[in-house]
GUZA-833656 format. One record per residue: residue number from 1; chain; x, y, z of N, C-alpha, C in turn. Coordinates in nm, 3 decimals. Layout:
N
[r NUM, "A", [X, Y, Z], [X, Y, Z], [X, Y, Z]]
...
***
This chain:
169
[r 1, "A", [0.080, -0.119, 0.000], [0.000, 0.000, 0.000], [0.085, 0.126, 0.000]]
[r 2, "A", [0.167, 0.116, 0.029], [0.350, 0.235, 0.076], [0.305, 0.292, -0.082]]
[r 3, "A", [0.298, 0.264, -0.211], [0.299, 0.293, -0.326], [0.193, 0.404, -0.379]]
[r 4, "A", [0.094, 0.381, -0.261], [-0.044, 0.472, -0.259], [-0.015, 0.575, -0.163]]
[r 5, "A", [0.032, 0.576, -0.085], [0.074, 0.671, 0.051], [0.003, 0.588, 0.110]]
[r 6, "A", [-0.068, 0.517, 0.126], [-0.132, 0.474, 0.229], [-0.062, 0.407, 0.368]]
[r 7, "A", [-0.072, 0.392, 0.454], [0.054, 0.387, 0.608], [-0.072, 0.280, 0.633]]
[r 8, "A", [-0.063, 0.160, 0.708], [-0.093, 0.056, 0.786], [0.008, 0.042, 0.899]]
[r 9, "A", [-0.080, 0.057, 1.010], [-0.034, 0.049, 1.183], [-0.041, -0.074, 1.188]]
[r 10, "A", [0.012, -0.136, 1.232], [0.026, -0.305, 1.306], [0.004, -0.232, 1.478]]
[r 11, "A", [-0.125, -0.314, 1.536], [-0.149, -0.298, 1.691], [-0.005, -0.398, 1.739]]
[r 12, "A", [0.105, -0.444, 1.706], [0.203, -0.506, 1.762], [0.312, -0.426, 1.750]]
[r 13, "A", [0.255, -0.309, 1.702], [0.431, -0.282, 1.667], [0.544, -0.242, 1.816]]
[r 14, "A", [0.463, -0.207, 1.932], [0.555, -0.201, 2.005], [0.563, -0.329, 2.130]]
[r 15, "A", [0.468, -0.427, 2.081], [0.486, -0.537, 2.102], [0.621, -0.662, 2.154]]
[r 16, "A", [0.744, -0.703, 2.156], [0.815, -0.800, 2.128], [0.754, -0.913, 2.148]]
[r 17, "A", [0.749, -1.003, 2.044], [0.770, -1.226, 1.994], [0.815, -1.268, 2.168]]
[r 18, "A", [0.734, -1.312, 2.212], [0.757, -1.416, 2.331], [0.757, -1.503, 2.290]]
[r 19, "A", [0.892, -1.617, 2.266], [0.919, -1.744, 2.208], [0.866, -1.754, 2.047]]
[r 20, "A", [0.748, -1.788, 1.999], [0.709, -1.775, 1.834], [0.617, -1.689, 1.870]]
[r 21, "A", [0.490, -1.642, 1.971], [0.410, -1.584, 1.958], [0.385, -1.440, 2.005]]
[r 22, "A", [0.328, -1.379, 1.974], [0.307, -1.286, 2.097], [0.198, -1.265, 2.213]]
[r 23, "A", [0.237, -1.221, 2.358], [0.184, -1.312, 2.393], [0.116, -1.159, 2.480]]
[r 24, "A", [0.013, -1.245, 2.560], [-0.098, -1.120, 2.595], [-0.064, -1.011, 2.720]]
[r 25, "A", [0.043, -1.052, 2.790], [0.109, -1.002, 2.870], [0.287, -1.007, 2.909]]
[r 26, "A", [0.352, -0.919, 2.938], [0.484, -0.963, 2.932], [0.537, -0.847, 3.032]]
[r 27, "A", [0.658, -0.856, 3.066], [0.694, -0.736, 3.194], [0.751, -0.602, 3.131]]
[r 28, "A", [0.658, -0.533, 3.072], [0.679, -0.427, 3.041], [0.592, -0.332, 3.053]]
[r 29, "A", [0.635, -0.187, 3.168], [0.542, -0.107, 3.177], [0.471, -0.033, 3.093]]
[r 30, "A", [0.510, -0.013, 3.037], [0.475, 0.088, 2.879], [0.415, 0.039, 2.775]]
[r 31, "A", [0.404, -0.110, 2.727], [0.367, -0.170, 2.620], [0.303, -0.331, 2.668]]
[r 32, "A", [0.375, -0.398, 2.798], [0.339, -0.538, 2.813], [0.194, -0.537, 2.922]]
[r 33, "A", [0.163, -0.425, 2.988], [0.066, -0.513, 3.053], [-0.071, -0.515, 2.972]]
[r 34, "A", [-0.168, -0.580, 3.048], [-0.300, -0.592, 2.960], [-0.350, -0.431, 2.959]]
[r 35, "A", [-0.354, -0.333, 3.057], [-0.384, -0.227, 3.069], [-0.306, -0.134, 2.904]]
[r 36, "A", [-0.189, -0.160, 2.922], [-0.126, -0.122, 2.806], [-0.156, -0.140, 2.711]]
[r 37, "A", [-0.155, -0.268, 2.680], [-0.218, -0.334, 2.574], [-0.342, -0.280, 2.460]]
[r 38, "A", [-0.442, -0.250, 2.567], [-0.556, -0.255, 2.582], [-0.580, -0.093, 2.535]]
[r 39, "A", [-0.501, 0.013, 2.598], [-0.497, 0.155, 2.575], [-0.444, 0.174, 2.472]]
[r 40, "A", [-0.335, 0.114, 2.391], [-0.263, 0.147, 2.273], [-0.387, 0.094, 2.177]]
[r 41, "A", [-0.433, 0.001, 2.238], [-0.494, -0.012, 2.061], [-0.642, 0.047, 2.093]]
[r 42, "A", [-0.684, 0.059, 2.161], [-0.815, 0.229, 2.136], [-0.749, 0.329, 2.113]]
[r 43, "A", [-0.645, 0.401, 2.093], [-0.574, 0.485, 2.068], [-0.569, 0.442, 1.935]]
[r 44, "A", [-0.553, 0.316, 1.856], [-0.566, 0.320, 1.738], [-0.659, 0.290, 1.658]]
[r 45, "A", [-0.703, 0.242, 1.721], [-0.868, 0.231, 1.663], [-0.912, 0.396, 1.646]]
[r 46, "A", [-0.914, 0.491, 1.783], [-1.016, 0.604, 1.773], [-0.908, 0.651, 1.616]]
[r 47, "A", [-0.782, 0.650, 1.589], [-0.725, 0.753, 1.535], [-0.719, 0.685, 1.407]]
[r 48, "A", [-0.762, 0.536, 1.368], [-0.720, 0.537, 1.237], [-0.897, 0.543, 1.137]]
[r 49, "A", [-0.842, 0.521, 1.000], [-0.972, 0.543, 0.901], [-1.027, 0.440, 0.888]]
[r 50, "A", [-0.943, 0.304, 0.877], [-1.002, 0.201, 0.861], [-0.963, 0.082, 0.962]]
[r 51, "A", [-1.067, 0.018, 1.004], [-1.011, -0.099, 1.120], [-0.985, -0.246, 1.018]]
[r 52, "A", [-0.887, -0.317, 0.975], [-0.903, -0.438, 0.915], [-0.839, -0.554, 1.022]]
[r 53, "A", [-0.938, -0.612, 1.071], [-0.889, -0.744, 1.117], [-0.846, -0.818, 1.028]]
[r 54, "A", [-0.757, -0.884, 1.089], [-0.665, -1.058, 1.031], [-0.680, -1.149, 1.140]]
[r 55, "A", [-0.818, -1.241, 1.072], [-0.796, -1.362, 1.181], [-0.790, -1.501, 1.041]]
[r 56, "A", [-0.689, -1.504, 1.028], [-0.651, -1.621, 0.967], [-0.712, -1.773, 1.032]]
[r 57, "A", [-0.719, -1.882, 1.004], [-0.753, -2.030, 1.036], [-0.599, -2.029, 1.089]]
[r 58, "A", [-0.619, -2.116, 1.247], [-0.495, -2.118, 1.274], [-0.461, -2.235, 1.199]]
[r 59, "A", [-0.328, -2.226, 1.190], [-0.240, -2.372, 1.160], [-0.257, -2.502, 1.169]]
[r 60, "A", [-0.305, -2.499, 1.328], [-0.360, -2.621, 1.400], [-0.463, -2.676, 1.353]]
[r 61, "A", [-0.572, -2.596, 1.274], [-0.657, -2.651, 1.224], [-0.645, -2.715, 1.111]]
[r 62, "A", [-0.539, -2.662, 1.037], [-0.503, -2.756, 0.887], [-0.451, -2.853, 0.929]]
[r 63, "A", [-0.347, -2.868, 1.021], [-0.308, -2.973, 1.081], [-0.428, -3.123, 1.119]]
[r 64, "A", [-0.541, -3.065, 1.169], [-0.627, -3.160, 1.243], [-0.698, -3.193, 1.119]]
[r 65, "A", [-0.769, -3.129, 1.011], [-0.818, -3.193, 0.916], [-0.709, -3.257, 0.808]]
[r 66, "A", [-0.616, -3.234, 0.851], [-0.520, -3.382, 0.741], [-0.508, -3.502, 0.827]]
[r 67, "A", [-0.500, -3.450, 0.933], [-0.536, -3.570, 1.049], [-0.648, -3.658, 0.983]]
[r 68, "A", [-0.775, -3.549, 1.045], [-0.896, -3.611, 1.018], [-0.941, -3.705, 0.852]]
[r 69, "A", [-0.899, -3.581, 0.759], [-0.901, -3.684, 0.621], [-0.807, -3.836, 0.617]]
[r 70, "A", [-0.694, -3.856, 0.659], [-0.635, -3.943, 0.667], [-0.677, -4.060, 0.734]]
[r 71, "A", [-0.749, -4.063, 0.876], [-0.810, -4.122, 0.925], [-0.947, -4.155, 0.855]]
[r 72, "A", [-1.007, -4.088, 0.771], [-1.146, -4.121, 0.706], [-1.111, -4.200, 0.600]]
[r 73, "A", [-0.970, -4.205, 0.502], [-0.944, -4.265, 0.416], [-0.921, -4.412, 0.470]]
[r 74, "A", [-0.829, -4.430, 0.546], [-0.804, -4.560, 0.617], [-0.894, -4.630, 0.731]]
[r 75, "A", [-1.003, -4.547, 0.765], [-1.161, -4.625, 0.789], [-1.212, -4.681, 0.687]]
[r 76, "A", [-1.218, -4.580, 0.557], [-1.312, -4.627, 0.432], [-1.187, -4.774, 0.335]]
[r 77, "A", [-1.047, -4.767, 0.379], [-1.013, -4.879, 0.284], [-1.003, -5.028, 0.373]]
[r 78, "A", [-0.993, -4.971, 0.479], [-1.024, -5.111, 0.559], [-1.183, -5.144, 0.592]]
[r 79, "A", [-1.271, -5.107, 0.562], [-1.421, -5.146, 0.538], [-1.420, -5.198, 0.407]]
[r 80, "A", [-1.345, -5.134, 0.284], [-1.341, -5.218, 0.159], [-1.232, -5.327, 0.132]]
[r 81, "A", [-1.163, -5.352, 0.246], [-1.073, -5.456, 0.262], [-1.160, -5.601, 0.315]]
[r 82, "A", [-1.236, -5.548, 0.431], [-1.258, -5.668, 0.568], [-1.401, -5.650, 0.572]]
[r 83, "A", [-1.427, -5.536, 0.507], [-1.592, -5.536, 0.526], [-1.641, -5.461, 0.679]]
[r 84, "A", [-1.741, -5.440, 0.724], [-1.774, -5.370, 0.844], [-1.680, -5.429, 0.955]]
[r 85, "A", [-1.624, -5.320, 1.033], [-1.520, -5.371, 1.151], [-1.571, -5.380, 1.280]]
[r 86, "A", [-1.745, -5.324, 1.282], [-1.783, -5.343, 1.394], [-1.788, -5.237, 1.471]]
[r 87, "A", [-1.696, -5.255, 1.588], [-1.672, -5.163, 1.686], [-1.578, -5.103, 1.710]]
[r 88, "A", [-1.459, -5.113, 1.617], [-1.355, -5.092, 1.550], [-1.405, -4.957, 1.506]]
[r 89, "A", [-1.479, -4.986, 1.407], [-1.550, -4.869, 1.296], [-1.584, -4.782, 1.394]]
[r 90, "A", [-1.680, -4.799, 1.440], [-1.683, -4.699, 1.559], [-1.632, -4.606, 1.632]]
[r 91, "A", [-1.537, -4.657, 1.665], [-1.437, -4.605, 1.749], [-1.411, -4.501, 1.652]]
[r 92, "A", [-1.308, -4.568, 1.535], [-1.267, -4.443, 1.411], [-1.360, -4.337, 1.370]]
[r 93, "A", [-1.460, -4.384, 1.395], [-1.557, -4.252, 1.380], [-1.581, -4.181, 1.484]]
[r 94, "A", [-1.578, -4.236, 1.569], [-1.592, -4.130, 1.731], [-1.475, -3.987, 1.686]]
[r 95, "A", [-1.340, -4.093, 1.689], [-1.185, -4.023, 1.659], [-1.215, -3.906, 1.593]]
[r 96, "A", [-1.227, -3.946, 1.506], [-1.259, -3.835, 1.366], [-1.394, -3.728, 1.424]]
[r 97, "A", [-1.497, -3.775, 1.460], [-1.560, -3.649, 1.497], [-1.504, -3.583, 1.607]]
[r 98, "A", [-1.450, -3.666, 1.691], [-1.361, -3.567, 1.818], [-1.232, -3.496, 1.727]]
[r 99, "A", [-1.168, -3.528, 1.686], [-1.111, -3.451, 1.597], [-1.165, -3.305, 1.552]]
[r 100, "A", [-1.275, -3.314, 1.454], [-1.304, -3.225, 1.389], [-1.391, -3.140, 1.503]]
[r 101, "A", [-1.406, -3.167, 1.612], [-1.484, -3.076, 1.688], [-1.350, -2.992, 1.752]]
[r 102, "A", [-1.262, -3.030, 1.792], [-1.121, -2.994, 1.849], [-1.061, -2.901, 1.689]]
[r 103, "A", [-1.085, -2.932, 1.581], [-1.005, -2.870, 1.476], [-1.131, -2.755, 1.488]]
[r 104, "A", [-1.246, -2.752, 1.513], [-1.363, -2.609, 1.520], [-1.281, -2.569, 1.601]]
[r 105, "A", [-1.271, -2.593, 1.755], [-1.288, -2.497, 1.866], [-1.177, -2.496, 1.991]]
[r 106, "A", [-1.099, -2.644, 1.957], [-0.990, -2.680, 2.044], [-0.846, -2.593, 2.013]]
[r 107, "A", [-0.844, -2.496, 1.961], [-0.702, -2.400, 1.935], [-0.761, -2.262, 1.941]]
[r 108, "A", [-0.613, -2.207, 1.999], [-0.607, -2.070, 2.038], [-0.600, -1.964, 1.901]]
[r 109, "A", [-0.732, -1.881, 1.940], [-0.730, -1.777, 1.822], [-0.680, -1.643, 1.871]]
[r 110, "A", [-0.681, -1.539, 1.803], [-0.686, -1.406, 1.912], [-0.812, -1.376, 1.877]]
[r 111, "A", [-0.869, -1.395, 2.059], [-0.985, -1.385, 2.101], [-1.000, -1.207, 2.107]]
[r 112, "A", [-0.865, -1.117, 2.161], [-0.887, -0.985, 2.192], [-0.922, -0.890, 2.057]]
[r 113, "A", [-0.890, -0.985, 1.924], [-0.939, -0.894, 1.783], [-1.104, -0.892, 1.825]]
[r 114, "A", [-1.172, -0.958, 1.873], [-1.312, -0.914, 1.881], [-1.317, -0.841, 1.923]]
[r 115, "A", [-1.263, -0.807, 2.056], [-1.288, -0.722, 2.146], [-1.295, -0.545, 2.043]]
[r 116, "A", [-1.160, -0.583, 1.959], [-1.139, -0.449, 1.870], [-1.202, -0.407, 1.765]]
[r 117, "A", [-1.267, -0.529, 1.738], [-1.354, -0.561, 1.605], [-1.461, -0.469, 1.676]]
[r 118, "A", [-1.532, -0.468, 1.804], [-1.644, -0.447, 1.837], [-1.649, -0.272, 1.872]]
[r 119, "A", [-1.493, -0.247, 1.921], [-1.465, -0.090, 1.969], [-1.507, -0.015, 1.805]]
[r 120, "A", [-1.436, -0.072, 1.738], [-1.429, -0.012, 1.581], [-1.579, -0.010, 1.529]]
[r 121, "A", [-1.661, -0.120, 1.593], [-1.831, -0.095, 1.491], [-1.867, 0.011, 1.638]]
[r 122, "A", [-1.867, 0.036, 1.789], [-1.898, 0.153, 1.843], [-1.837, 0.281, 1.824]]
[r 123, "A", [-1.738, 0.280, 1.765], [-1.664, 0.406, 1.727], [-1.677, 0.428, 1.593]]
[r 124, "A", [-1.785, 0.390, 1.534], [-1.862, 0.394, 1.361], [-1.745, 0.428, 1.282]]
[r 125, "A", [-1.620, 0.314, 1.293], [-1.520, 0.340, 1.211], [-1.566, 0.220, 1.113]]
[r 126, "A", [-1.511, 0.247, 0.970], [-1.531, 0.122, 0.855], [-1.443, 0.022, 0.886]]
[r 127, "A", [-1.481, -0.105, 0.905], [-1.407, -0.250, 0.947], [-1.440, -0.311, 0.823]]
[r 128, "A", [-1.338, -0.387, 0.803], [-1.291, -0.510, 0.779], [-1.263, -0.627, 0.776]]
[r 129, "A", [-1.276, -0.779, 0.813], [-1.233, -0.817, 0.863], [-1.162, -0.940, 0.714]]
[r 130, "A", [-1.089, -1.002, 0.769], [-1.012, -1.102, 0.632], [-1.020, -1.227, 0.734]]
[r 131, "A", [-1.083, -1.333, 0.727], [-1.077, -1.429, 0.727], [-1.101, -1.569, 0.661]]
[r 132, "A", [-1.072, -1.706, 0.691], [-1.080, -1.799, 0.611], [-1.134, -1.884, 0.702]]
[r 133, "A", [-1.144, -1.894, 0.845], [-1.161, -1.965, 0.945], [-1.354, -1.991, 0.943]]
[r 134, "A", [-1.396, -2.107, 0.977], [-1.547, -2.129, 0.957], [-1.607, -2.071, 1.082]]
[r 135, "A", [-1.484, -2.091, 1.197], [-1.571, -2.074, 1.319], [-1.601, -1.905, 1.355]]
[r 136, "A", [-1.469, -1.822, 1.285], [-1.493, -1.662, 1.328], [-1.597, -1.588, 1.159]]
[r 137, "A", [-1.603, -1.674, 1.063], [-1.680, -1.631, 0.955], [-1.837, -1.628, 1.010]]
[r 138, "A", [-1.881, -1.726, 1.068], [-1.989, -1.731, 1.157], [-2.040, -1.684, 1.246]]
[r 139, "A", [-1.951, -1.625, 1.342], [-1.970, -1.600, 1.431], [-2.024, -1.478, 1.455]]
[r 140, "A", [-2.149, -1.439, 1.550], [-2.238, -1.300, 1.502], [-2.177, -1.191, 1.518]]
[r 141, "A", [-2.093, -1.145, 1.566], [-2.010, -1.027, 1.562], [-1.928, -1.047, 1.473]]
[r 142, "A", [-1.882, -1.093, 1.330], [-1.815, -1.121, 1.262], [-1.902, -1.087, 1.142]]
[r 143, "A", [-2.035, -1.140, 1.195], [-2.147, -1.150, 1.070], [-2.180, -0.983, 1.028]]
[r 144, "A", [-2.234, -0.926, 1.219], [-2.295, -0.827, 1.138], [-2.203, -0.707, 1.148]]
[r 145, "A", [-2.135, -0.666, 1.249], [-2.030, -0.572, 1.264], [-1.965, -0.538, 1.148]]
[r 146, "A", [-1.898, -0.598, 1.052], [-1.805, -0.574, 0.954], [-1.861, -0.511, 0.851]]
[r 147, "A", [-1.806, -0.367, 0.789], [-1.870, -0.331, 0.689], [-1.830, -0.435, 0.525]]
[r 148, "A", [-1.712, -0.512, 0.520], [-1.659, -0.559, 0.458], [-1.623, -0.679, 0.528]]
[r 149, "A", [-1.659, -0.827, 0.457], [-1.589, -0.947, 0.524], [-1.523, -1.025, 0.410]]
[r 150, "A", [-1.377, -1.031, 0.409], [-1.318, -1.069, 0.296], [-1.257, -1.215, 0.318]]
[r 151, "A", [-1.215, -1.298, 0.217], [-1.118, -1.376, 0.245], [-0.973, -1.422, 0.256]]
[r 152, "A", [-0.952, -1.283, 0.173], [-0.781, -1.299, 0.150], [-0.738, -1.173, 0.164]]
[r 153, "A", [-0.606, -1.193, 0.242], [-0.502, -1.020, 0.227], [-0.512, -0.958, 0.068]]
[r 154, "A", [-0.506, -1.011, 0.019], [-0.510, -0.937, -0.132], [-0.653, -0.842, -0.183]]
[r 155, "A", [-0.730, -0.906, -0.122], [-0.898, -0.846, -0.115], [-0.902, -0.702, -0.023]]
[r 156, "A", [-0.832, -0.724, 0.066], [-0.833, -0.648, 0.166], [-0.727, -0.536, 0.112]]
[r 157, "A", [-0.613, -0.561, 0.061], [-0.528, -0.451, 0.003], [-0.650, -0.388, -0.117]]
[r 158, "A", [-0.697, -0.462, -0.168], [-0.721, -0.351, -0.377], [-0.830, -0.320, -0.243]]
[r 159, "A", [-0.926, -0.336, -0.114], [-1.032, -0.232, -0.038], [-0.972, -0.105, -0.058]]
[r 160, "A", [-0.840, -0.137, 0.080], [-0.784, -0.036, 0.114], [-0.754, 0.095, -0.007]]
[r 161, "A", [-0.712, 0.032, -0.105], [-0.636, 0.107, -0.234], [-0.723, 0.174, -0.278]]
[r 162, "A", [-0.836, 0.108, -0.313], [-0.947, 0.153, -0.356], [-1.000, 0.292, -0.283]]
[r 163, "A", [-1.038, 0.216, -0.137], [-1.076, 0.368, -0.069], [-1.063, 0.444, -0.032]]
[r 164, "A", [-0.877, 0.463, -0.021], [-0.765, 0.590, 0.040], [-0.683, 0.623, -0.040]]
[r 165, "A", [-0.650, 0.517, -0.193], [-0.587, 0.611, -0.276], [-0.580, 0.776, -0.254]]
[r 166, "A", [-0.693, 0.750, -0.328], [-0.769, 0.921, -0.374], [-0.704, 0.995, -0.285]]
[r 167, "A", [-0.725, 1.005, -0.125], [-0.730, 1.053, -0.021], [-0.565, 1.052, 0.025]]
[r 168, "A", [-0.492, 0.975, -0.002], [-0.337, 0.945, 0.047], [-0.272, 1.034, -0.094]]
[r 169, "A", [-0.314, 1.069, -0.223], [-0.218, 1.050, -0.283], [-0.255, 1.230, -0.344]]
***
């Protein structure tokens, strides 16, 4: 967007990576506690034009449905091997739906983008949100809050371009 004038704030930027993630609290007066946290980004919410969430499908979930498909393939070739397994079968199907209920709801999302998602539709700023995930596409503050619900960063850039060109350049 740099090419448009357009400037995008990252709410992490004064953040630091605790181990791979970042994490919701850390020992820093100025930037790590939740209070901090919490004040920097209404500070950017009230001050910017557009709010765009990124809640991507975590990882874990692609992970659990290759799980899960893999396990459905090798239920379905050993039923066309041996024929019904009984209680066997069963079981593999229990697996697999415990699976796929754990690949919905069993991994950590960032739960606090709602929270910002929701400041941004009371502070009648234009939102965004980019996701791919089934469980936050659904979800009613996802549904109706967003003036825009996209699926990909690229959707979300030609928005942006689209609606601050003019205005940035």
């Amino acid at each position: 967007m740099a090419p448009h004038g357009i400037i995008g704030i990252s709410p992490l930027r004064c953040e630091p990576m605790v181990g791979d993630r970042y994490d919701v609290a850390y020992a820093d007066p100025c930037f790590g506690t939740p209070e901090a946290i919490l004040g920097k980004n209404f500070l950017d919410l009230r001050a910017c034009d557009l709010t765009l969430a990124y809640l991507p499908t975590p990882p874990e979930v692609a992970e659990l449905s290759a799980i899960i498909g893999r396990m459905e393939n090798l239920a379905n070739i050993a039923t066309d091997m041996f024929g019904p397994l009984d209680g066997e079968e069963k079981a593999i199907a229990d697996d697999v739906e415990t699976l796929k209920r754990h690949a919905r709801k069993g991994v950590q999302r960032s739960i606090g983008t709602i929270g910002e998602i929701s400041w941004a539709y009371a502070l009648q700023k234009p939102l965004a949100i980019v996701t791919d995930d089934p469980l936050v596409k659904f979800h009613p503050f996802t549904q109706v809050q967003p003036n825009w619900r996209l699926s990909t960063l690229d959707e979300a850039e030609r928005l942006i371009v689209g609606l601050f060109s003019d205005y940035a350049g």
